[in-house]
FIKOLZA-1660 file (N, C-alpha, C; in steps of 0.1 Angstrom, whole numbers, plus 5000, padded with zeros to 4 digits):
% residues 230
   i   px   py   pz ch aa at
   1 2070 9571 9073  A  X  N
   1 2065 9568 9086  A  X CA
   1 2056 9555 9085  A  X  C
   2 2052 9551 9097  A  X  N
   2 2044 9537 9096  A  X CA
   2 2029 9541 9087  A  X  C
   3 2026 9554 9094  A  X  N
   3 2011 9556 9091  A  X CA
   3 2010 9559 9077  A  X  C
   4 2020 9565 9071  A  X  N
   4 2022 9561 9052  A  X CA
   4 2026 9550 9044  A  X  C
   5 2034 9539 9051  A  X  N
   5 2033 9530 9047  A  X CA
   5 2016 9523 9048  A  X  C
   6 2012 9522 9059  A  X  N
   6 1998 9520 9057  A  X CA
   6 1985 9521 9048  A  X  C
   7 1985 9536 9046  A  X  N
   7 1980 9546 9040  A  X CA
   7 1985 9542 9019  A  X  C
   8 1998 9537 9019  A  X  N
   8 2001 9534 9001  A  X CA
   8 2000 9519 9001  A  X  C
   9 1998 9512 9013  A  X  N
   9 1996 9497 9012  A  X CA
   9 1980 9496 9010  A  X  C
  10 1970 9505 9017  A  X  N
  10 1958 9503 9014  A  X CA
  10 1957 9511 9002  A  X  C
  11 1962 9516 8996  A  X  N
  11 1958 9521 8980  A  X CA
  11 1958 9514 8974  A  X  C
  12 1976 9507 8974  A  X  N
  12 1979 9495 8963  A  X CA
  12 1964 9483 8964  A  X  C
  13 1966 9481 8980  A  X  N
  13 1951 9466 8979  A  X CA
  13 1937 9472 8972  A  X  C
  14 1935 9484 8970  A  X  N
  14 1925 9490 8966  A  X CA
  14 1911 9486 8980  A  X  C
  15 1920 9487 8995  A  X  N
  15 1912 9486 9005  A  X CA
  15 1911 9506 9010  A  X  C
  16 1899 9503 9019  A  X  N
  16 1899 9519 9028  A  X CA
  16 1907 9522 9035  A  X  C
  17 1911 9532 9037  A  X  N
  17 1921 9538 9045  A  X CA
  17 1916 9536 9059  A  X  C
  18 1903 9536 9063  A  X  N
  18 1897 9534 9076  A  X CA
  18 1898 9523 9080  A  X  C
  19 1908 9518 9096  A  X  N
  19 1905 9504 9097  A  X CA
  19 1889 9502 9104  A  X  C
  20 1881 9510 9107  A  X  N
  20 1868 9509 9108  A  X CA
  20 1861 9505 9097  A  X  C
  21 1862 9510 9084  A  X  N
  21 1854 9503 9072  A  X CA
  21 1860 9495 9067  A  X  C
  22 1872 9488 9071  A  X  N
  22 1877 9478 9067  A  X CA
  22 1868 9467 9072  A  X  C
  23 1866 9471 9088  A  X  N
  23 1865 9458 9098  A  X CA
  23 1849 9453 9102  A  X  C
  24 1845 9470 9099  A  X  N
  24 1827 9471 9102  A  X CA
  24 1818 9463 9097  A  X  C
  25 1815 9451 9094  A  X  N
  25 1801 9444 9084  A  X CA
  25 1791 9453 9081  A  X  C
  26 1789 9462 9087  A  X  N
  26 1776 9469 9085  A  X CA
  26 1779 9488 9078  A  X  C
  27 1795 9485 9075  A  X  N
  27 1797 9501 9067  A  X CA
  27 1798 9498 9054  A  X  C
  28 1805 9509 9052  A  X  N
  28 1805 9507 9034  A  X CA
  28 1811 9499 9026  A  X  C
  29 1822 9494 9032  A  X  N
  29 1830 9483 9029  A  X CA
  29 1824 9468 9037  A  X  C
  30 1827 9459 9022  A  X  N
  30 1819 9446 9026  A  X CA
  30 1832 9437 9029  A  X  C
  31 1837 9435 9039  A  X  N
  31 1847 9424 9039  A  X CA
  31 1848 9410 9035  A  X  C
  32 1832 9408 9040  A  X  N
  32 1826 9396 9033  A  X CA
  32 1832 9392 9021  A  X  C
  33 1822 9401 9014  A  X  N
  33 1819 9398 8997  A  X CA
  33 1839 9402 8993  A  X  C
  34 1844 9411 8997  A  X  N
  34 1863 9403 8996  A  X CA
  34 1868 9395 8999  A  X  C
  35 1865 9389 9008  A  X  N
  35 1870 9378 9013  A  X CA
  35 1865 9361 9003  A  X  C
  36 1852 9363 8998  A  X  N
  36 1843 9357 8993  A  X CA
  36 1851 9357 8976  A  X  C
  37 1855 9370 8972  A  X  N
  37 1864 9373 8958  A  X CA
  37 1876 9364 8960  A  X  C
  38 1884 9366 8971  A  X  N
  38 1894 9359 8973  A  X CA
  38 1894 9343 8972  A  X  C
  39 1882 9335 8980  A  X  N
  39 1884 9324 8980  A  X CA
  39 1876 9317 8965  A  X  C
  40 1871 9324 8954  A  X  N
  40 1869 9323 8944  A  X CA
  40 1876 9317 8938  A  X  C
  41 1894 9323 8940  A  X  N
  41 1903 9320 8930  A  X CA
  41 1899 9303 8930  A  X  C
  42 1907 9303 8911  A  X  N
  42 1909 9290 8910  A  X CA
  42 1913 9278 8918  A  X  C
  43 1927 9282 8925  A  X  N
  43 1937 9273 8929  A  X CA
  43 1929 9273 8944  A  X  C
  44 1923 9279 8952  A  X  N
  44 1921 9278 8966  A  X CA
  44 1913 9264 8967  A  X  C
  45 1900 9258 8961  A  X  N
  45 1896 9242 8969  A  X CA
  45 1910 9235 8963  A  X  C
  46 1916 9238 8958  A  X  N
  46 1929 9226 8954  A  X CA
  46 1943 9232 8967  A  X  C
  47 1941 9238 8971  A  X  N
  47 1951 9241 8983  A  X CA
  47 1944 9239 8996  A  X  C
  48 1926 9236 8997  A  X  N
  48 1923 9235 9006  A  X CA
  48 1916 9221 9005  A  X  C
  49 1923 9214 8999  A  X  N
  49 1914 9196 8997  A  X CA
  49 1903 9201 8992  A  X  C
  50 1893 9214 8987  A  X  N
  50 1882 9207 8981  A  X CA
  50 1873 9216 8990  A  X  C
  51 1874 9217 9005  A  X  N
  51 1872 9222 9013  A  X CA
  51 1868 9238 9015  A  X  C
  52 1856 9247 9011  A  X  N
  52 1860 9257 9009  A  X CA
  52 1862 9268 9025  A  X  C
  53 1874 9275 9028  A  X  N
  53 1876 9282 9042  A  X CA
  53 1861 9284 9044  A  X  C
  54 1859 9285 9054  A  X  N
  54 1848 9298 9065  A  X CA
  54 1851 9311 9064  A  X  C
  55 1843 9318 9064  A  X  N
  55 1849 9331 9067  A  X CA
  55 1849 9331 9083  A  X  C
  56 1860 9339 9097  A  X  N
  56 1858 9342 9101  A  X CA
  56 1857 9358 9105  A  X  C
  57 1847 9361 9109  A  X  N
  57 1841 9380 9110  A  X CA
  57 1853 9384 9124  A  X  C
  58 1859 9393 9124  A  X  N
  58 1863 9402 9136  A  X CA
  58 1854 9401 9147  A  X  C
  59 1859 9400 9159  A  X  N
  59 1845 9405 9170  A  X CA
  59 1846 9423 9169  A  X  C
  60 1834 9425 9170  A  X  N
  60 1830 9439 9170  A  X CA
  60 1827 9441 9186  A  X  C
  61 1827 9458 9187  A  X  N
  61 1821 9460 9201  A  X CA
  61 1807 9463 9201  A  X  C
  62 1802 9463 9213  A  X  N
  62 1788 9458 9210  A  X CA
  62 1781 9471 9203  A  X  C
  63 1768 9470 9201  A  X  N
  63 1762 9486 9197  A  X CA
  63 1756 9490 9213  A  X  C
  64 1757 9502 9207  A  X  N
  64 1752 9507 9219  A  X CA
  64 1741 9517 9216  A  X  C
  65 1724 9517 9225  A  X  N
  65 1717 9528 9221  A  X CA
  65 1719 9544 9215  A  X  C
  66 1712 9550 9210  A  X  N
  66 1712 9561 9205  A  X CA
  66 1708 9571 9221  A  X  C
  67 1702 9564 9231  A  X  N
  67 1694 9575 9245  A  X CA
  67 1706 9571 9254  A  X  C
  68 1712 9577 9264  A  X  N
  68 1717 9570 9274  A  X CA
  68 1708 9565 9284  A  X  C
  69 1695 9569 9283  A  X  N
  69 1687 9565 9293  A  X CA
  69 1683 9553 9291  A  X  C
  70 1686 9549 9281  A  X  N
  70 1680 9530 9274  A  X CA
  70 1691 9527 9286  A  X  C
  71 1702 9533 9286  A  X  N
  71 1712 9517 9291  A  X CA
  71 1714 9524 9311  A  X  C
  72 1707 9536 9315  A  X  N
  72 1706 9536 9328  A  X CA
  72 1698 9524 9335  A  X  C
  73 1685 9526 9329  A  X  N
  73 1674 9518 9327  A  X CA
  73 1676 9502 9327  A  X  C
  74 1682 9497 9319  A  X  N
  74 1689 9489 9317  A  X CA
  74 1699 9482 9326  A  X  C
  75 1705 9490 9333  A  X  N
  75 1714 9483 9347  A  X CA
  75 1708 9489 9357  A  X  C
  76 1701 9494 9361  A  X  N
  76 1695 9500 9372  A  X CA
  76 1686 9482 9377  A  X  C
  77 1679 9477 9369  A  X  N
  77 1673 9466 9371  A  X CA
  77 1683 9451 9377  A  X  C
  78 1697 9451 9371  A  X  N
  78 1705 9442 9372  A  X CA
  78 1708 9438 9394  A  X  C
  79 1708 9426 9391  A  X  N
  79 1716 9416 9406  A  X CA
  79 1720 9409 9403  A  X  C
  80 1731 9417 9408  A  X  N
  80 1747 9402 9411  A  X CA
  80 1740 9387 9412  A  X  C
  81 1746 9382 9396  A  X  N
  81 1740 9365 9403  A  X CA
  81 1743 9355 9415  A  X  C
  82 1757 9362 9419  A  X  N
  82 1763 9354 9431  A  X CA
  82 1753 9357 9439  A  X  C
  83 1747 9375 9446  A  X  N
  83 1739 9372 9455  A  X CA
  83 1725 9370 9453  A  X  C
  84 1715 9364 9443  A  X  N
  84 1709 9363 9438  A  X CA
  84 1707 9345 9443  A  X  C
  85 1721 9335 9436  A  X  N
  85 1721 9327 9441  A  X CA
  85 1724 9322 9457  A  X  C
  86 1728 9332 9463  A  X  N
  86 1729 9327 9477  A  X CA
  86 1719 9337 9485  A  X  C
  87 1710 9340 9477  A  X  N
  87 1693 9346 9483  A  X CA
  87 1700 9359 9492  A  X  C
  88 1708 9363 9488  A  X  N
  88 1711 9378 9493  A  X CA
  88 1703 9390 9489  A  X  C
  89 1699 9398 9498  A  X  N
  89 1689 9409 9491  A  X CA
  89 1703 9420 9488  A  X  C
  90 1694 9434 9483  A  X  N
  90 1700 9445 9479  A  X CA
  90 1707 9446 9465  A  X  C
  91 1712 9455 9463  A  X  N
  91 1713 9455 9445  A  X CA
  91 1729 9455 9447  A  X  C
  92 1737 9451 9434  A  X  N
  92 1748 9454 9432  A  X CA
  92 1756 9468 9432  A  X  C
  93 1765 9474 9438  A  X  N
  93 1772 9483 9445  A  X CA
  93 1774 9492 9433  A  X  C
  94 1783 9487 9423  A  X  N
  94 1785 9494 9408  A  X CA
  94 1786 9481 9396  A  X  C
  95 1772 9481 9392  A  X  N
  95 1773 9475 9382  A  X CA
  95 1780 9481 9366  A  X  C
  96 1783 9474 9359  A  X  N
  96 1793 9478 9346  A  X CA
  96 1791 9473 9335  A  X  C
  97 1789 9479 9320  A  X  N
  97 1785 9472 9313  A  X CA
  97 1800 9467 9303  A  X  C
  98 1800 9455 9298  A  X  N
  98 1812 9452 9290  A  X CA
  98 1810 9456 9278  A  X  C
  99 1820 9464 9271  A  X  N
  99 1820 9471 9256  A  X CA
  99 1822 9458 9251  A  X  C
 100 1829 9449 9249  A  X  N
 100 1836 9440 9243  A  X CA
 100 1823 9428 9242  A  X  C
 101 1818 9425 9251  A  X  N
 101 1805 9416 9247  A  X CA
 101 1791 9414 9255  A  X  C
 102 1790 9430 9264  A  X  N
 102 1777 9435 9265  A  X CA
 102 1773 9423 9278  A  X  C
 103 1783 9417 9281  A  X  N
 103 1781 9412 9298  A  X CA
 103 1777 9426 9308  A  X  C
 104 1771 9423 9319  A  X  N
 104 1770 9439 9330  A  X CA
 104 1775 9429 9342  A  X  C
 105 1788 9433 9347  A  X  N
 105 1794 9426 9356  A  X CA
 105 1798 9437 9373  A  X  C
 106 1799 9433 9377  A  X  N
 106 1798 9442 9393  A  X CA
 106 1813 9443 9392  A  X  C
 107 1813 9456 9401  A  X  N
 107 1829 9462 9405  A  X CA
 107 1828 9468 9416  A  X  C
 108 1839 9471 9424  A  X  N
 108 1836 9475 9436  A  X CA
 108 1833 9472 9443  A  X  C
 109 1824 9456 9444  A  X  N
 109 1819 9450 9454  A  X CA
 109 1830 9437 9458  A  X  C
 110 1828 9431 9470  A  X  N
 110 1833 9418 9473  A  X CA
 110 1829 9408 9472  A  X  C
 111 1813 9409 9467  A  X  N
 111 1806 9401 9461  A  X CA
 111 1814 9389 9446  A  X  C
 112 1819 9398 9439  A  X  N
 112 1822 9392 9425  A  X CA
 112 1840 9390 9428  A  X  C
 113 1848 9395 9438  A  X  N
 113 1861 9391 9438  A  X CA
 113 1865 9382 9439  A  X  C
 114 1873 9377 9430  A  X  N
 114 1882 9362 9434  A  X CA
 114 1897 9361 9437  A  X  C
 115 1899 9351 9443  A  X  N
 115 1916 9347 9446  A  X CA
 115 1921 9343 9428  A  X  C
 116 1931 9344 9427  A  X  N
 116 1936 9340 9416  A  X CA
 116 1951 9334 9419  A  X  C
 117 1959 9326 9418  A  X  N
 117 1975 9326 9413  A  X CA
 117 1981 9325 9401  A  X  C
 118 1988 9337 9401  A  X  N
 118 1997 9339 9385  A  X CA
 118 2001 9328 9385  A  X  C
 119 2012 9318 9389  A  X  N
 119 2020 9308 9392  A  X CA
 119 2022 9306 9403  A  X  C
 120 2021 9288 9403  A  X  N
 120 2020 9279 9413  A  X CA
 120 2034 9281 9424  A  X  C
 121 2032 9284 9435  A  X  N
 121 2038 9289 9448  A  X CA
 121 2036 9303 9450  A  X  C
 122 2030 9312 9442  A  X  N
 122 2029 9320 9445  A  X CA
 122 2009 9330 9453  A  X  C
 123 2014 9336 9463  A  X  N
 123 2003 9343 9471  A  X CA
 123 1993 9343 9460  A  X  C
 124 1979 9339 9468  A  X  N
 124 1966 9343 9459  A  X CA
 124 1966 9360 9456  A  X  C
 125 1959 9369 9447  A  X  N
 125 1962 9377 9445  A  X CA
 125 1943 9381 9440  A  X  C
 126 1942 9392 9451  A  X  N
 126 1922 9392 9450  A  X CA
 126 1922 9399 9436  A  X  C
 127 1910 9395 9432  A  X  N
 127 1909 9405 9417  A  X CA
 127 1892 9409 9413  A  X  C
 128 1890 9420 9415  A  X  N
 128 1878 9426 9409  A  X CA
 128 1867 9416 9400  A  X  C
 129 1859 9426 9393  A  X  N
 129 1849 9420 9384  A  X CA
 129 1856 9419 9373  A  X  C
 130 1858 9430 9371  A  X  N
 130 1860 9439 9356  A  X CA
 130 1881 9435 9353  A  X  C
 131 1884 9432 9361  A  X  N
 131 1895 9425 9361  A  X CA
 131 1898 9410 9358  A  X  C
 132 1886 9400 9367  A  X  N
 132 1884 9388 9367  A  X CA
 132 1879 9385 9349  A  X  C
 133 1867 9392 9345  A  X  N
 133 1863 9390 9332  A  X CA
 133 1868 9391 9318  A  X  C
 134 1880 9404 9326  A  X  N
 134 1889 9406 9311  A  X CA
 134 1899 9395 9311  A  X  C
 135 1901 9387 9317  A  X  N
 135 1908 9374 9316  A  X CA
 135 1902 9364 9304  A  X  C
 136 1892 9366 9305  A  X  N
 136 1883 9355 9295  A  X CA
 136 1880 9364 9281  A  X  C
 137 1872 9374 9286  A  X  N
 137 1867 9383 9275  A  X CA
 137 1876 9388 9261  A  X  C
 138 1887 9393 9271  A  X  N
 138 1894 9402 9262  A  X CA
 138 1912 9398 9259  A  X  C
 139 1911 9387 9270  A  X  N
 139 1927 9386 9265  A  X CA
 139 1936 9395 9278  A  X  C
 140 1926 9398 9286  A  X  N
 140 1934 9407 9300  A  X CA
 140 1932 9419 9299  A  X  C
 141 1927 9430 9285  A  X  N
 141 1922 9440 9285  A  X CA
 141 1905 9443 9285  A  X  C
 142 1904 9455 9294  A  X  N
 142 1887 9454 9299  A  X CA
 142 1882 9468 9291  A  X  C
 143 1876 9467 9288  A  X  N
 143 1869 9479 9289  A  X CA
 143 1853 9480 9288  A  X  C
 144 1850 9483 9296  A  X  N
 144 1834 9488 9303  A  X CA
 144 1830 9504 9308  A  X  C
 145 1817 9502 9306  A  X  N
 145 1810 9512 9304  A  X CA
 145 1801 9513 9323  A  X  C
 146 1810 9523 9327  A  X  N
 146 1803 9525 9345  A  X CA
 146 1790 9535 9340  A  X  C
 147 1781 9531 9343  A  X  N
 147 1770 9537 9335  A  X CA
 147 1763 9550 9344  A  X  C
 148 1763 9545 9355  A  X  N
 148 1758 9553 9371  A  X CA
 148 1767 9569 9369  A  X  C
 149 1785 9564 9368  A  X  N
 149 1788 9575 9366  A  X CA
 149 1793 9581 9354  A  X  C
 150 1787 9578 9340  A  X  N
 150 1791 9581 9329  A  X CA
 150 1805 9582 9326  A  X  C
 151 1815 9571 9325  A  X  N
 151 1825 9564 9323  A  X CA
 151 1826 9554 9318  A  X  C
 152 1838 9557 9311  A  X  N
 152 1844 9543 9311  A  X CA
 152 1853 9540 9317  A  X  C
 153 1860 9526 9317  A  X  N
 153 1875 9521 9324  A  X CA
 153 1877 9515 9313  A  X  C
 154 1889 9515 9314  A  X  N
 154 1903 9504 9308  A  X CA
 154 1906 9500 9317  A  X  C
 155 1912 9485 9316  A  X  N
 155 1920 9479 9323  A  X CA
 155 1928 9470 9315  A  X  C
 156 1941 9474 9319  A  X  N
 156 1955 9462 9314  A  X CA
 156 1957 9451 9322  A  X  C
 157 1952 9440 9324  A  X  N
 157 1953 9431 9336  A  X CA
 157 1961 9419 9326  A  X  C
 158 1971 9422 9318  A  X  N
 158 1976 9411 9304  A  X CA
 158 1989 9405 9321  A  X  C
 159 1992 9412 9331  A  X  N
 159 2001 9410 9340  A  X CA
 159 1995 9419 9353  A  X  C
 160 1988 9407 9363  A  X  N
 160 1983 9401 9373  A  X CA
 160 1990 9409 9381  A  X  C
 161 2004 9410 9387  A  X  N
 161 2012 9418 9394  A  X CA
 161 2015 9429 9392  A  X  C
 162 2006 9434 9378  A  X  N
 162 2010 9449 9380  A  X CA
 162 1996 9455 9371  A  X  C
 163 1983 9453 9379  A  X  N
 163 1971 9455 9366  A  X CA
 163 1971 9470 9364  A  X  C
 164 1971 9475 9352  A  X  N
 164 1971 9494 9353  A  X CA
 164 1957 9497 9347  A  X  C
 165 1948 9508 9348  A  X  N
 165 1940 9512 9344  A  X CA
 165 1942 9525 9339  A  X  C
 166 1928 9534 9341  A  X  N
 166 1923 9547 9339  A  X CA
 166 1906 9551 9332  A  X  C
 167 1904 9560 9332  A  X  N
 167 1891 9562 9332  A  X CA
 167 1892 9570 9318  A  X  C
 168 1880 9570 9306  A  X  N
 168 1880 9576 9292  A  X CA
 168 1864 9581 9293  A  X  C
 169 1867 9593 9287  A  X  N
 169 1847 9597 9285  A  X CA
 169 1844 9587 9274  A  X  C
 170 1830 9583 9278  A  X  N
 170 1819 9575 9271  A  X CA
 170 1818 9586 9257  A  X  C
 171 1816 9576 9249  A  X  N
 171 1808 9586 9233  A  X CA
 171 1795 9588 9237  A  X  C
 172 1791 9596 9243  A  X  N
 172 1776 9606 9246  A  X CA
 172 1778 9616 9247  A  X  C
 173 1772 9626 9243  A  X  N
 173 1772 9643 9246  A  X CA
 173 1759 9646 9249  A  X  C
 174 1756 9659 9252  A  X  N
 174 1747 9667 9253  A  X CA
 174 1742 9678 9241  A  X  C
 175 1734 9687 9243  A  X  N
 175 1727 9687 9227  A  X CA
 175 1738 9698 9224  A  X  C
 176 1751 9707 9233  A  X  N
 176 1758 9713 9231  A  X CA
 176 1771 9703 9224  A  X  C
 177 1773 9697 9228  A  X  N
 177 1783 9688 9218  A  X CA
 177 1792 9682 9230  A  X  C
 178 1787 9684 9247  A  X  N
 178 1798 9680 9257  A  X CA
 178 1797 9668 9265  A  X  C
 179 1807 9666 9270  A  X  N
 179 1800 9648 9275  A  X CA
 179 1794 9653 9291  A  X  C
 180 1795 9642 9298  A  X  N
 180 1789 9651 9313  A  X CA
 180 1794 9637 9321  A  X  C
 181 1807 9636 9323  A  X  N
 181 1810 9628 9338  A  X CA
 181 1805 9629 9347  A  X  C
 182 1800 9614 9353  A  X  N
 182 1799 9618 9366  A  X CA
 182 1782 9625 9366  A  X  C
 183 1778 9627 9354  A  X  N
 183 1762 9634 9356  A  X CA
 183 1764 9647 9362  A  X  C
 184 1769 9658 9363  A  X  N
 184 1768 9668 9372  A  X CA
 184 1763 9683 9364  A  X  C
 185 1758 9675 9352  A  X  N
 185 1747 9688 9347  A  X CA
 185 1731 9678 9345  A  X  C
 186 1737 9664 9341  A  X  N
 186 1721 9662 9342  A  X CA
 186 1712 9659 9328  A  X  C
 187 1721 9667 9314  A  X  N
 187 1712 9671 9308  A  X CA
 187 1709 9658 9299  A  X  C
 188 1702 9654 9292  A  X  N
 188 1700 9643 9282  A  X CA
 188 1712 9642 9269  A  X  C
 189 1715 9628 9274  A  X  N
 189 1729 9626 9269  A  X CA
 189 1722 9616 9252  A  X  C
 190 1731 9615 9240  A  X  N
 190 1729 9610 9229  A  X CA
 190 1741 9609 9227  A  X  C
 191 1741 9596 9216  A  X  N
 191 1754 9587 9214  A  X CA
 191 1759 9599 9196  A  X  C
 192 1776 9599 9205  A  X  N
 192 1781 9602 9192  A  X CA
 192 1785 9595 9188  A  X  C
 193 1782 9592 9173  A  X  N
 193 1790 9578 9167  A  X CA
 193 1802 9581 9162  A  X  C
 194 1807 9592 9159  A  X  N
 194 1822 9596 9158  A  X CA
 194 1833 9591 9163  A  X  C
 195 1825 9597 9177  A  X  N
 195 1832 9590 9191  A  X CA
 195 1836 9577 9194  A  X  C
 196 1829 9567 9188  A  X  N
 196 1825 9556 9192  A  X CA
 196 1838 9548 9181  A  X  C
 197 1832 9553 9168  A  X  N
 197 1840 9548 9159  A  X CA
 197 1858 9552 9168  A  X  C
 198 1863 9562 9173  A  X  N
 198 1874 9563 9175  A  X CA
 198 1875 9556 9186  A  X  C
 199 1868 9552 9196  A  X  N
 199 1868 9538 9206  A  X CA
 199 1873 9527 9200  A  X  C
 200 1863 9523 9193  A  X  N
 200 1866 9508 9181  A  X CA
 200 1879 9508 9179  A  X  C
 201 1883 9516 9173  A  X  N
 201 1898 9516 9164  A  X CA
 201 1906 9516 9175  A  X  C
 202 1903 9526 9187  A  X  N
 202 1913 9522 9194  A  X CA
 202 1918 9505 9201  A  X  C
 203 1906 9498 9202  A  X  N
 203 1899 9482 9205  A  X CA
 203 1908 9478 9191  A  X  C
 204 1905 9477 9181  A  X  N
 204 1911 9472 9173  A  X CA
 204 1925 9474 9168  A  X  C
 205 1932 9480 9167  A  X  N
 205 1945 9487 9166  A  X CA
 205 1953 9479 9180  A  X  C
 206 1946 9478 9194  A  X  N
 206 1951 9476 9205  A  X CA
 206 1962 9481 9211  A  X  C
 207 1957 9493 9210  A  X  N
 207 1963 9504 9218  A  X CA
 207 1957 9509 9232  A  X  C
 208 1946 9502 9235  A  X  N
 208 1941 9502 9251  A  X CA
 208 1955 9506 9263  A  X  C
 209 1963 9497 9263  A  X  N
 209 1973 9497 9270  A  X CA
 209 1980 9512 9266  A  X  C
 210 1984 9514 9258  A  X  N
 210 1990 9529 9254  A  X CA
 210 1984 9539 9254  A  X  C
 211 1970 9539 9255  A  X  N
 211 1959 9551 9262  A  X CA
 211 1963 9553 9277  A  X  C
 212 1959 9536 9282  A  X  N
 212 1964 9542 9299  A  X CA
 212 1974 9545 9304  A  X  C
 213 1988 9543 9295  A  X  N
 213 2000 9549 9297  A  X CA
 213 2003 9561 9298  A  X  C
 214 1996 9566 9287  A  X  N
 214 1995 9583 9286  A  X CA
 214 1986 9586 9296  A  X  C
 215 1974 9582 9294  A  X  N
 215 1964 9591 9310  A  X CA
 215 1973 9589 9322  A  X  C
 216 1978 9579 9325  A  X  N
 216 1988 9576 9342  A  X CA
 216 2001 9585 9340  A  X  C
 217 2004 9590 9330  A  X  N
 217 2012 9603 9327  A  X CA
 217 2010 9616 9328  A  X  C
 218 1998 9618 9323  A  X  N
 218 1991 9629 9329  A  X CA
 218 1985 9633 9339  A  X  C
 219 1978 9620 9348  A  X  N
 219 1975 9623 9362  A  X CA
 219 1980 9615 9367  A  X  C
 220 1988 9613 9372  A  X  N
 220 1995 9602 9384  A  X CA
 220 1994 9596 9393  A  X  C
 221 1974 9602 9399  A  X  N
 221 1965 9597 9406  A  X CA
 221 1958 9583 9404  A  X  C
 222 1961 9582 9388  A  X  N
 222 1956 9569 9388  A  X CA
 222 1966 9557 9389  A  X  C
 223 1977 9561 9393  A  X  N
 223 1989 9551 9393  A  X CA
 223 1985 9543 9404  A  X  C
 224 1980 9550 9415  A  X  N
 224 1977 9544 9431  A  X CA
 224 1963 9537 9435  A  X  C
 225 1959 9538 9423  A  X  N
 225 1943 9535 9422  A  X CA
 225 1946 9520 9423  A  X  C
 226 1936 9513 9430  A  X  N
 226 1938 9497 9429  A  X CA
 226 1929 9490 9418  A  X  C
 227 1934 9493 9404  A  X  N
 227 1928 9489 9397  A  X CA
 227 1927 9471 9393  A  X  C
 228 1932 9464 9403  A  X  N
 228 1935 9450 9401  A  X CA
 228 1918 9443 9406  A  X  C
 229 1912 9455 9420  A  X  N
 229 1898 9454 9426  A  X CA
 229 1891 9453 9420  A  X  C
 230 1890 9463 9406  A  X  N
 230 1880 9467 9403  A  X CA
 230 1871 9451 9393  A  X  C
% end
């Protein structure tokens, strides 16, 4: 199977089996200081003029507090810069925090929507916050943290004419070990890193898309959802 060929390819490199401690700077595995082994070899400034590579690092997703209350606290304060700059009062509708680089960008409002065209002759096509950003951010995949209602979203927006989403529990629990969507027990939430770690991998692996496939198979409520708005 794929996942054993993987699994005897990282023995052979004498790499982790985890693509988290492969990818992490800050776990047990130093990618660095291998990467740093590698460009050691003899032959590499003579294949590279002299020149020795840069390392470039993976983007990571951002960290996130240990309290969920650091990051309520935290967007409760936030305004939409759009109305901010055209001296509009009132707070943003549902602000959102971006996993991917810790931007807090509005959703749900009309505030932050834009026209966009896929290709020229074709109808402008409105698009959300959290839609609009994953264009730049992510390569067309979003994922952010709805903080208000203890969520997350995905969004597949890689194709404009057909953007798919769905909604994943955040890595926080309560001191029983459960998450609490939506807030409807209330109780003080704390980050699982477990959890989080299997977020990552999913971000890295890029399987986002194939999460929301299976959730839109399971509920088919979110097929109809206009996730192109959000």
């Amino acid at each position: 199977s794929a996942a054993s060929t993987h699994q005897d390819l990282y023995a052979y490199l004498d790499l982790p089996a985890s693509i988290h401690l492969l990818l992490e700077p800050s776990g047990g595995f130093h990618l660095q200081q291998l990467a740093e082994n590698w460009c050691s070899h003899p032959r590499i400034p003579e294949l590279v003029n002299g020149h020795p590579p840069a390392l470039l690092l993976p983007r990571q997703l951002i960290e996130l507090p240990q309290d969920y209350t650091v990051l309520v606290k935290q967007l409760s304060a936030f305004r939409c810069p759009k109305m901010v700059a055209s001296n509009q009062t009132g707070d943003a509708e549902m602000p959102v925090l971006c996993l991917v680089c810790g931007e807090t960008i509005c959703t749900r409002s009309y505030c932050c929507q834009v026209e966009v065209k896929v290709e020229e002759g074709d109808e402008p096509i409105k698009i959300g916050g959290i839609t609009n950003h994953a264009q730049s951010c992510g390569g067309g995949i979003g994922m952010a943290l709805l903080v208000r209602d203890h969520l997350i979203i995905f969004i597949d927006a890689t194709d404009l004419h057909n953007v798919r989403g769905c909604t994943f529990i955040p890595p926080y629990r309560d001191e029983y070990g459960e998450p609490d969507p939506g807030f409807s027990r209330g109780n003080p939430l704390k980050l699982q890193q477990e959890s989080y770690v299997q977020i990552c991998e999913m971000w890295y692996l890029h399987r986002i898309p194939e999460q929301i496939v299976k959730e839109q198979e399971n509920n088919q409520r979110l097929m109809v959802v206009n996730w192109a708005g959000m």
